[in-house]
Steps between C-alpha positions, in 0.01 A plus 500: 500500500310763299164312700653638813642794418134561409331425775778706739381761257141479574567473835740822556227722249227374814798639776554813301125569498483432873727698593338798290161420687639472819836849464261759708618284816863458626440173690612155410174273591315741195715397278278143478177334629590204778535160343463608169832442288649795311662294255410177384711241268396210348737286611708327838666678721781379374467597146407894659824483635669418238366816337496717777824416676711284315816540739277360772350244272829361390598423878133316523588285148858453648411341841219311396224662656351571151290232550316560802404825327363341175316316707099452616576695879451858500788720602525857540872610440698800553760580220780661546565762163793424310791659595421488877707223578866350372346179207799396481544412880225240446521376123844502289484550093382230399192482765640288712487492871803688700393491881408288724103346375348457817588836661398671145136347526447501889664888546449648133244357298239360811567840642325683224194271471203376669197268467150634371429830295532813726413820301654844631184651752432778700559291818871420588518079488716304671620094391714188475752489242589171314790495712306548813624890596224755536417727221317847535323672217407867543212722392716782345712205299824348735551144457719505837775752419448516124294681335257361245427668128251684485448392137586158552281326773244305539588349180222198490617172341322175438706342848525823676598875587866679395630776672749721355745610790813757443739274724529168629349432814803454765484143638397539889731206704351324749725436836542120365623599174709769635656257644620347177568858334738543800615167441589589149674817580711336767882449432611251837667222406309224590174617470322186317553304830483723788265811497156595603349419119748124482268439805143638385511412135605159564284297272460299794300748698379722217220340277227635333180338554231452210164599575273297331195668531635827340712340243356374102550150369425349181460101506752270624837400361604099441585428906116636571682863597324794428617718272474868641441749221556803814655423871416710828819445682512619866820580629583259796831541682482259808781682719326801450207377645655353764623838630131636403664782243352418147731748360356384130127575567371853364262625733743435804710783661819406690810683586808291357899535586640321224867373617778544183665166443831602730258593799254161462891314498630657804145451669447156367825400659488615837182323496671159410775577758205422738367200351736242568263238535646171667471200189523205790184641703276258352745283223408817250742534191731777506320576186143533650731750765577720219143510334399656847758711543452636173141530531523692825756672364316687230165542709724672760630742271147596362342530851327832580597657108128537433250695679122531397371863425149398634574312781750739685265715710779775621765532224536833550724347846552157478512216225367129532663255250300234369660239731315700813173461349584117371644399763394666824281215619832301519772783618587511895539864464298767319704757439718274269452606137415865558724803421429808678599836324407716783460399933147415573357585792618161675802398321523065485747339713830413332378782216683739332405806247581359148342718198601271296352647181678769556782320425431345167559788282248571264141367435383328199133506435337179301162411422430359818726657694818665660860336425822610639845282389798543716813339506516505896181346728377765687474318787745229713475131489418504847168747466424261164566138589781442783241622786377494859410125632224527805413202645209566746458223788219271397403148548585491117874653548572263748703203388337192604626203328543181642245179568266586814611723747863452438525796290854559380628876523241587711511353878346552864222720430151491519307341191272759466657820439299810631517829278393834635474869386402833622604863571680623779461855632813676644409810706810700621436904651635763286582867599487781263742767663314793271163464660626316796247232486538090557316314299544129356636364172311127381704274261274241351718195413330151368650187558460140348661160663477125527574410872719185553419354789766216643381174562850495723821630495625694198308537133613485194336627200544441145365778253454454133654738291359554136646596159853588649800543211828433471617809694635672811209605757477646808272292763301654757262429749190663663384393820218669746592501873352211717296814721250539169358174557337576791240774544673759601316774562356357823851378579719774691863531314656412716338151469580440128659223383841649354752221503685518192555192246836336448503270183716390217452571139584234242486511137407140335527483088303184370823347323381129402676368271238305360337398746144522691346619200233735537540538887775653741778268528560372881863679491584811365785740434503714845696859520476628847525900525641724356777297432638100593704562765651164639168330453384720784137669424504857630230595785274817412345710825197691454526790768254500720138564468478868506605657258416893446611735224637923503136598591486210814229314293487143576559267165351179508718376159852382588706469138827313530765492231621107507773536248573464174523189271538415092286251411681269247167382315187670356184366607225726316211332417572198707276397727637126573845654581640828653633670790404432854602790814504283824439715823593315826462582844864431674371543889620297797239373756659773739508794274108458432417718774716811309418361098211353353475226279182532390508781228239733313662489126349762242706460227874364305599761212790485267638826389706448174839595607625896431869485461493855546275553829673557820567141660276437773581569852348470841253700602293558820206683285272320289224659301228274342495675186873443431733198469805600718752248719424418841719200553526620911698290740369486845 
């Protein structure tokens, strides 16, 4: 002991007399020479400690990470003084260990030390602490928010550099681990089994990876194993990944809403409420029916809580969750997943203003990033996972099952199906009574359609629907008119094609019962529309093939509300089974010369039913940019 006291002696006679050389100057870098230690003991870090700040020391001893610093690595630690921080929180009388051990090394003791020797500089330094979270050493003496000794630094050992510091260094959460702390802090019943962390910290899903490469070993045990003397673990939390928000790595930056326990159980469930999935489609266990519902469950209720900082170009008026950028090679439409706080210049169909941050009270800022934890989603189940389905006429979307040409919900049309686009110009005259001039107004609309030509008599054609739930929809239609087939601006108007369609809508849910495996089964469960009336399918009339809006522009989209129907089983994900939308042409061989058969199909959407929308009613107006009724007798 008196050996150390010594050579702390020696040591703080060489500070006093630099400080005497260097007191004509008021700066902190002249109070040493770069890289050159102040202080020097002859000794381990660890035993310094034990000198210098025995509080601090004692929590080292305690948790075992005495060891690491008696060791042959070089460390450079920054010790809190004694009396900056509660011992007793950490060790009880008799030195023993009072909190939990792995959050005392990872967010105390890892948090004050580092690998290699770095000496106090004139340059500000920036690096990895054991526990991975950035450090930052300043010229005029900060260790992050604490302030180093000005007596006690650069105190050089025979493994390394000690730091003095007046406080402890506050541990900075990541958005993972705030996760947990949230977790921790939560009081909902239930918790352990249903809540955002239950799902993430799953051991399941969250598993640290060894990186061998970066990590020590020292010979191999009995079974040929080596024996690692220090790991590199890599944080590796598959679900994560999967939504492409690594929550747990340092140098990301992502926006998080973080769900209390009571909001992820109200989500989670509406979510399951939609995922009734049907155990006989394919001799499934009820068991394996629960496992997906579950599964979809939980992804559901953390789709579009994550947003990356770096990716989101225009945060300043709308926000992209992570499932836009993962996903949007795979999503029908683009504007799912995005939040708008403020009306661009062209606001999406089907889009509202949401600020949803707004709405999440206030922000938490981590180490890599911004948290906010409410106890209410910000946004609807129907703007996060219960969304728009647009199915755009293809070859693909067509159902076209069956051996040869005898295809099964699809029937007397051409084989080849031909799809079109384009723009069409509307030109009406305008008059502006102030200046008493006539001019013209141009609307620019595009259109998009598969034709379906008869090969005789009536059609009938079978669309595949994708991903539907367990849930009440509302089905419409869009159709062009028969007149933008042909080229008409060298046609006179009065020529156009503009007989009207007349066709039935049907609804067909795959219900098999075990059987046809893996394909459509050759009967299915069929709900005319809206409603089964006395097994009589209703008959929908387009009006006819002009159709103009308030300004006397001609629109070349015709949407038509079909009705409304509740789908009894999910189908997300399933693309052997699902929901088919059967459009067929009900014209007799006399009516032909006042309806078409053959019909220029753009689209079949499903609107998620709004209980609290106005029910639809007829309409002679349709506008391509909104879904509105225009079931029109004729």
């Amino acid at each position: 002991m008196n050996n150390i006291k010594n050579t702390f002696r020696a040591g703080f006679v060489l500070a006093a007399g630099l400080v005497a050389m260097y007191s004509c100057t008021d700066t902190w870098d002249d109070h040493y020479n770069a890289g050159q230690g102040a202080l020097k003991f002859n000794g381990t870090t660890m035993q310094a400690l034990e000198e210098t700040a025995p509080d601090f020391a004692k929590v080292v001893k305690a948790y075992g990470f005495s060891r690491e610093l008696t060791s042959d690595n070089t460390y450079t630690v920054w010790a809190p003084a004694n009396g900056s921080f509660s011992l007793s929180d950490y060790v009880g009388a008799n030195g023993e260990r009072v909190a939990d051990s792995a959050e005392v090394v990872n967010n105390f003791i890892k948090n004050h030390v580092a690998l290699y020797s770095l000496s106090l500089s004139p340059n500000d330094q920036s690096f990895s602490m054991l526990n991975k979270k950035r450090g930052y050493m300043t010229a005029d003496g900060m260790f992050g928010h604490s302030k180093i000794d000005e007596q006690k630094n650069n105190i050089s050992c025979t493994n390394g550099v000690i730091h003095l510091i007046d406080t402890p260094s506050p541990y900075a959460y990541n958005l993972f681990e705030m996760i947990a702390k949230q977790y921790k802090e939560d009081t909902t019943a239930g918790k352990d089994t249903l809540s955002l962390y239950a799902y993430l910290y799953d051991p399941k899903v969250n598993k640290d990876t060894l990186i061998e490469n970066k990590s020590v070993s020292r010979g191999v045990d009995a079974d040929g194993n080596k024996i690692w003397v220090s790991q590199y673990l890599e944080k590796n939390n598959t679900v994560l990944k999967n939504f492409d928000a690594r929550l747990y790595e340092e140098d990301s930056l992502f926006i998080a809403i973080l769900p209390t326990a009571k909001a992820w159980g109200e989500r989670y469930k509406k979510a399951e409420s939609l995922l009734k999935f049907n155990p006989s489609e394919d001799s499934r266990a009820a068991g394996t029916c629960d496992s997906l519902t579950r599964h979809y469950a939980n992804a559901f209720a953390m789709t579009d809580l994550y947003y990356n900082k770096k990716a989101n170009e225009h945060m300043e008026d709308s926000l992209k969750s992570t499932n836009y950028y993962n996903l949007w090679h795979s999503v029908v439409d683009w504007t799912q997943h995005v939040y708008y706080s403020k009306e661009p210049k062209v606001m999406p169909e089907d889009k509202e203003i949401n600020d949803i941050l707004s709405k999440c009270g206030d922000p938490i800022e981590c180490s890599n990033g911004t948290a906010y934890i409410v106890d209410e989603y910000p946004f609807s189940a129907e703007e996060q996972f219960f969304q728009k389905i647009k199915v755009s006429a293809s070859d693909g979307a067509v159902n076209k099952l069956g051996s040869g040409d005898n295809w099964t919900y699809t029937k007397g049309v051409q084989k080849s199906f031909g799809a079109r686009s384009g723009v069409y110009n509307s030109v009406v005259a305008t008059y502006d009574e102030e200046t008493d001039e006539i001019g013209t107004d141009v609307l620019r609309q595009t259109y998009r359609f598969v034709d379906f030509v008869p090969t005789s008599g009536n059609i009938t054609v079978g669309f595949n629907v994708p991903n539907t739930l367990s849930g009440m929809y509302d089905i419409y239609i869009v159709t062009c008119p028969m007149w933008l087939k042909d080229d008409y601006n060298n046609i006179p108007q009065e020529e156009w094609d503009v007989r009207p369609y007349r066709f039935t809508a049907t609804v067909i849910e795959r219900d098999n019962e075990g059987k046809n495996i893996g394909q459509f089964p050759t009967k299915g469960k069929t709900l005319e529309n809206p409603e089964p009336i006395d097994e009589k399918q209703k008959t929908i009339f387009l009006s006819q093939g002009m159709i103009y809006d308030d300004a006397g522009h001609i629109i070349v989209n015709d949407t038509t509300y079909l009705g409304q129907y509740q789908f009894k089983n999910a189908y997300y994900g399933r693309a052997d089974y699902g929901v088919i939308i059967q459009i067929a042409s009900s014209i007799l061989s006399s009516q032909r010369k006042d309806f078409s058969n053959e019909m220029l199909i753009s689209s079949i959407i499903l609107k998620p039913h709004d209980e609290d929308a106005p029910v639809a009613e007829e309409s002679k107006t349709r506008k391509s940019i909104q879904l509105t009724t225009s079931n029109i007798s004729k």
